[in-house]
C-alpha positions, 0 to 999 in steps of 0.5 A: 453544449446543447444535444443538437450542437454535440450531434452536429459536432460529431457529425462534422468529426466523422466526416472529417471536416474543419471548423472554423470557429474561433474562440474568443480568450485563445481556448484553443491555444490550451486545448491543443497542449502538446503532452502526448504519450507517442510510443510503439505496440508490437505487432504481436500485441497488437494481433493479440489485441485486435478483434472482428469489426462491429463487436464492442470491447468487454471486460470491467475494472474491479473496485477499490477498497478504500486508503488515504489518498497520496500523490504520485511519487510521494509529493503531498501537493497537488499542482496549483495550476490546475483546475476541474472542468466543469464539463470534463470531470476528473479523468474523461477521454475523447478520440481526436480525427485524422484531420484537425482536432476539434476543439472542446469550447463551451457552448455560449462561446460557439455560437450566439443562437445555438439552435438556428445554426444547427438546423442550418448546418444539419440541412446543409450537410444532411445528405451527405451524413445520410450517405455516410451512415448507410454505408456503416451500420456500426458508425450509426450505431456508435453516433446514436449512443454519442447522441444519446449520452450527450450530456455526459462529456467525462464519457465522450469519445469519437469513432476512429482518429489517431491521436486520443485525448484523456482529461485529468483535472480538466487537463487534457493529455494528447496520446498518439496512436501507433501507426501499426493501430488500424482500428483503435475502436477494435482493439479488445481488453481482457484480463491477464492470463497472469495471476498473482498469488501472496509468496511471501510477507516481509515486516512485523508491526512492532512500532505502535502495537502490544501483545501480538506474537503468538507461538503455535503447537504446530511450531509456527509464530503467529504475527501480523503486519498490514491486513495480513497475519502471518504463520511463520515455521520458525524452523522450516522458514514457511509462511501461511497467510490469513488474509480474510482482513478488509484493513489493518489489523491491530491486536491479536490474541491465542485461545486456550486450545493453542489452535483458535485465534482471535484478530481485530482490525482498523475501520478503513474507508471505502473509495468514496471516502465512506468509513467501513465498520471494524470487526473481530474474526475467530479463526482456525489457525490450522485451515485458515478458516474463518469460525466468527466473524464479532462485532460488525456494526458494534466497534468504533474506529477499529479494535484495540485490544482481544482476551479469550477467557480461560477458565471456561475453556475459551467460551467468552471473548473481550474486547475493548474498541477504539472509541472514545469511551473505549467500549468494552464488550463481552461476546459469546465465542459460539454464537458471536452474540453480545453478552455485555457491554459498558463504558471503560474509560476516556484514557488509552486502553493497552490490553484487556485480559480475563482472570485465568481462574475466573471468566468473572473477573477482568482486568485491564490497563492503560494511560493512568490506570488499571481496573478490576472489573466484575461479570454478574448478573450481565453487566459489569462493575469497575474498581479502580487499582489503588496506588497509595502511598507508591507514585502513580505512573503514566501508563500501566503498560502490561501485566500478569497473572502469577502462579499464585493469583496476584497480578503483576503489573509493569509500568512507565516507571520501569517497575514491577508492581505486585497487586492484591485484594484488600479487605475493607478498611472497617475502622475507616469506612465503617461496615459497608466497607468494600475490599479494594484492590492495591499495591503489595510490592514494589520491585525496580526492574529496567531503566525506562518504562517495561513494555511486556512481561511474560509467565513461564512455566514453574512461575519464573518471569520475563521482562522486557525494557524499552529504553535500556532495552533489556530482557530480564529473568526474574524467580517466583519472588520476583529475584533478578536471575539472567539478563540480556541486552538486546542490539540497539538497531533493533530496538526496544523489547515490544513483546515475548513469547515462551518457547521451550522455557529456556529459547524465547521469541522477541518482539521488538519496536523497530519491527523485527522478531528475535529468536534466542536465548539468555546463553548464545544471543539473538538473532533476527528471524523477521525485519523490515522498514519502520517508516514510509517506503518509496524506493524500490528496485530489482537486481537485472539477473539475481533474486535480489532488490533493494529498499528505501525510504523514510526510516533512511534503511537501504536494504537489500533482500532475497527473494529467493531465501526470503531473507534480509540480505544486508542493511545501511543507514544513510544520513538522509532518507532515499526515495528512488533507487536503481540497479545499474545494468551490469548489477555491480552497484546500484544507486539511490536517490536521497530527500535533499538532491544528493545521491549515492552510488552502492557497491553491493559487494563491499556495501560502500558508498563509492560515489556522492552526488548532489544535484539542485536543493529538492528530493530525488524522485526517480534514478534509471539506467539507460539499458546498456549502463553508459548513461544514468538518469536523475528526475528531481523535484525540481523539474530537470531531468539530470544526465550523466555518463556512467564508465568503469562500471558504473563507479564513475559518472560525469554530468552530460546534460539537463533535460530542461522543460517541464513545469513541475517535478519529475515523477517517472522516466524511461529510456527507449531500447536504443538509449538515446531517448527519454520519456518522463511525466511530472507533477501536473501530468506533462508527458514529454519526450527528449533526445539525450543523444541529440544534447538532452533537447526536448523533442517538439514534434512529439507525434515522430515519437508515437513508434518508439520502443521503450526499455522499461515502461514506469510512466504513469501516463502514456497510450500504452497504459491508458486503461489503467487509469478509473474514469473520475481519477483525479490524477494521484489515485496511481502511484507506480507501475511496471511492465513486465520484461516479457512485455505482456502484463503490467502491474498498478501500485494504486492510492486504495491499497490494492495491487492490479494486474492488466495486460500490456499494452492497455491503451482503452479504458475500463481495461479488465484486471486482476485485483489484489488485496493485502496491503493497509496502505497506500501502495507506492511502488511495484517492479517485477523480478528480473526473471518475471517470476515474482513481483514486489509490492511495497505500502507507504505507511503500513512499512509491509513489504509483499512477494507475489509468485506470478502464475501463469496460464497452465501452472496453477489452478487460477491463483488466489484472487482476492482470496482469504488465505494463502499458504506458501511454503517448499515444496507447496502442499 
């Protein structure tokens, strides 16, 4: 559209007049789509909402960090009918007049000669618009800066009107404004007087990382999971957070002092899709203060593995990065300079270590191969391990140093090999002879490969199996002397940490964290999920909330103990879950249209349901508990009557309508009404007293109160949508129960805070860091104390304390670190 024709386009709007143009392929027909979002504000939030006429609306959305990009609600496709406005962009938004919408048609269709019409038009109808800008200053203004970003139509919007249109993926969405809205231009955005500070860290990453549990002087387990590493008291059960990283962290290492840290993480993306460079950070595990950040700009891809040397008192750091060539550097721990670099090798690196009596020496290991390499002069020389005549494993998986100097080394094989320094072969190779490195001995130690061996005071060893999942105490000579058996459901032996010499921690691959002993057993002191989460609920009036999804665990947690209440396995892997309002049972949407209902006393499954082929999105309780609710993929909304407290349900309706699958649903406060949004961003509305029927006129519905609010789309949570959003870049949100902050799980590892209702773009938020993946859901505790924020991939569950205006010094936005304990120092 040329710059006259958009001038006199928003001329006739304020004016309110129709035009009559006609669009030749039924544009219009398209345009006029009737998925509207028509819900009530509270004239208490619309006061607080309000602001003096003629003052323009502040405030801005922070940033994004960078992830891999998810559809809402886990679905990995994007609708194919969908297709980009060339004239939209991804996410525009437009206000519609108190009289006949315009329609957005392209300007070669409006008119054959587009500036003789608008000469004509803008002489016929000067005076009047003349008129009608000498009465409002502000209408002036606001029409010169609509015609000075002509041009620009993803940012156009009108002056004042009663229904507004956003555009996601050149789809246009129709919200209409509440009746109690005046002035929609006048409403104002500020941040939250909320904040959320980090509580508490649910999980461990044991699946895929080695070497990565530490025991402080201070009595406090140092793990990490996520971006977050963790200080858990392993007796006061406190938890502080260092939380300086900007991705996922991946090694982890414990410098001589017992007190200084060494932790490296993944190179993540930024929200355009730019990679970000990994690093290295030396910290203080005492202040949480960051001493050295290593390496940025230097590592590729992310940081394998980190070693502080030991002979020198920690004054070098190793490390070798993610790249194809495995990078192995040496840095100066003071200065963070460089000292040398080179080449390891092409083959998976596991672990890098420096010789304890040496800082020349080091060693490391991985697919097919360890490797003794040599610091002089600056640069560094390699000799490769000799097998022999004994067969060479797969994967060197971990080693050791033993009291004596020799290195042991455990490997896929499920050996120990015992490794020396060997003269050179003189007879053979002549006097150049160099001395080699080769296997001593041979011991059998698990059924499987041995993941982790640990070096206790006096010389005695640990070890740990994968298959057989066993831990074993070996003597000096390498003499079996205790073994243990650790529990199936946890897993294999990952990692061990020495206590007391006699207690030990236990690492495991199914990312918990055991505390025992050879005599009494092992019990579990962290957990968590080992696959993709979705499924997120919390209990109506305890410190409880479940968890579901792709590793097919449902677990109920406290979050008041901050602890693992109970866990089932099903058959198949939840997706959505919901708590029934009497708190009794809950119920749990599967992957393959079944569902089940949990009774959380006896921890059974008292009902078993199966609705269409395709996996269960959302499950929701109308807020007395008498109907339930089903949103599946295959685009109905099943209903069902819930009697006997919730142990009985029989099929009432289907609500049938949409043209894509079921992402979110809410019931209005009298539960007689249904608000839903799908796949290919569809808001609807339907009257389940009325027989589940679709409610056509959706401008009736624009009043409405809604018990929960979960949809994605809808006037009320319009701000919390970027401009340029395609649509997927939001995965979850809850509104409070108070109804006055709303929390965003978005695509880019972050959690917001905005306040509710939110209904004007670019709305001011609060923004949290801490998950390294895609955030897929968040609900707030019954009582509003503490959100839940759940990552997809990262298997990391997060515990924010809400704090309110007066009860805290301004939260920990963004901040580094974080301490949480009872009582808080």
């Amino acid at each position: 559209m040329s710059l006259m024709e958009e001038a006199r386009a928003k001329f006739h709007h304020i004016q309110g007049l129709e035009l009559e143009e006609k669009d030749e392929e039924g544009e219009e027909k398209d345009l006029s789509w009737a998925s509207s979002v028509e819900e009530a504000i509270h004239p208490t939030a619309i006061r607080n909402l309000q602001r003096d006429d003629h003052q323009d609306p502040n405030g801005s959305t922070e940033s994004l960090s960078s992830a891999s990009q998810t559809p809402i609600s886990g679905s990995p496709a994007t609708p194919k009918d969908l297709s980009a406005s060339p004239r939209s962009g991804p996410l525009s938004i437009i206000l519609e007049g108190k009289k006949k919408p315009l329609a957005r048609r392209n300007s070669e269709k409006l008119v054959k000669d587009p500036q003789e019409k608008t000469k004509k038009l803008l002489d016929k109808k000067a005076a009047s618009s003349a008129n009608l800008l000498n009465r409002s200053p502000s209408l002036e203004s606001r029409t010169k800066d609509l015609i000075a970003r002509a041009g620009s139509p993803g940012s156009r919007r009108g002056t004042q009107g009663q229904s507004i249109k956003m555009f996601i993926r050149g789809r246009p969405i129709t919200m209409y404004v509440p009746s109690n809205i005046q002035n929609y231009e006048d409403l104002r955005m500020e941040p939250p007087v909320e904040t959320l500070e980090l509580d508490w860290v649910y999980g461990y990453r044991g699946r895929d990382c080695r070497a990565n549990l530490y025991l402080l002087s201070s009595g406090e387990a140092v793990y990490f999971i996520a971006c977050v590493v963790v200080l858990y008291h392993i007796n006061n059960r406190t938890q502080r957070h260092y939380r300086k990283h900007t991705d996922c962290v991946r090694c982890l290492t414990i410098h001589p002092d017992k007190v200084r840290m060494a932790s490296g993480q993944t190179a993540g993306v930024d929200k355009d899709g730019k990679p970000l460079q990994p690093y290295v950070h030396i910290w203080d595990s005492s202040t949480l203060i960051t001493l050295q950040q290593i390496g940025l700009g230097t590592f590729e891809r992310g940081v394998g593995s980190v070693a502080f040397s030991f002979a020198d008192a920690g004054a070098f750091l190793c490390v070798i990065d993610d790249s194809n060539e495995h990078m192995l550097s040496v840095w100066d721990c003071a200065k963070g300079t460089k000292h040398t670099e080179v080449k390891s090798t092409n083959e998976a690196v596991f672990t890098v270590e420096f010789n304890p009596s040496d800082s020349t020496n080091i060693i490391t290991c991985g697919k097919s191969h360890i490797y003794f390499w040599t610091l002089s002069a600056g640069s560094l020389t390699k000799k490769q391990g000799i097998f022999g005549k004994y067969k060479k494993p797969k994967f060197i998986q971990c080693f050791v140093f033993s009291l004596t100097g020799d290195v042991l080394t455990g490997d896929s094989e499920g050996n120990i090999l015992t490794w020396g320094k060997s003269p050179g072969d003189v007879k053979t190779l002549g006097k150049g002879a160099k001395e080699t490195f080769q296997i001593m001995r041979q011991t059998r130690a698990h059924d499987g490969s041995v993941f982790t061996l640990c070096m206790l005071q006096g010389g005695a060893l640990l070890s740990g199996g994968g298959k057989d999942r066993k831990i074993i105490r070996w003597s000096a000579d390498l003499a079996p002397e205790r073994e243990c058996e650790i529990p199936e459901k946890f897993g294999a032996v990952r990692c061990i940490t020495d206590v007391n010499g006699e207690e030990v921690l236990v690492g495991t691959t199914r990312n918990a964290i055991l505390r025992g002993t050879f005599s009494d057993g092992f019990v579990a002191i962290v957990q968590g999920h080992v696959d993709e989460m979705w499924g997120l609920a919390t209990h109506p009036s305890q410190d409880v909330f479940l968890t579901c999804g792709h590793d097919r665990q449902v677990c109920v947690w406290n979050t008041a103990e901050h602890k693992l209440d109970w866990c089932t396995t099903l058959e198949e892997y939840g997706l959505c879950a919901d708590f029934c309002p009497n708190g009794a049972v809950v119920s749990v949407g599967l992957s393959t249209g079944r569902w089940l209902v949990l009774d959380l006393q006896t921890k059974e499954v008292i009902s078993d349901y199966t609705d269409g082929n395709e996996q269960l999105s959302v499950m929701r309780y109308s807020p007395d508990g008498s109907f339930l609710a089903v949103g599946s993929h295959d685009n109905f909304i099943y209903v069902y009557n819930v009697t006997e407290c919730g142990r009985r349900y029989s099929r009432y309706g289907k609500c049938n309508g949409h043209s894509s699958f079921i992402t979110h649903l809410d019931w209005s406060k009298d539960g007689k009404y249904i608000m839903s949004n799908s796949g290919d961003y569809e808001i609807l509305y339907w009257d389940v007293a009325g027989g589940c029927k679709l409610l056509r006129n959706r401008y009736e519905s624009k009043d409405r109160e809604w018990a929960s609010y979960t949809c994605v789309l809808g006037f009320h949570v319009m701000g919390v949508w970027l401009e340029g959003s395609d649509g997927t870049d939001i995965n979850a949100l809850c509104r409070s129960h108070s109804e006055r902050v709303v929390a965003v799980a978005d695509d880019f590892c972050k959690v917001h805070l905005f306040q509710y209702p939110c209904p004007k773009p670019k709305a001011p938020n609060h923004s949290y860091e801490g998950h390294g993946s895609h955030v897929t859901n968040v609900r707030f505790t019954h009582c509003d104390s503490h959100l839940l924020s759940m990552g997809g991939k990262d298997t990391c569950i997060l515990q924010w304390e809400v704090k309110r205006a007066g009860t805290s010094d301004g939260g920990d936005r963004l901040h580094s670190a974080s301490f949480t304990s009872s009582p808080e120092p």
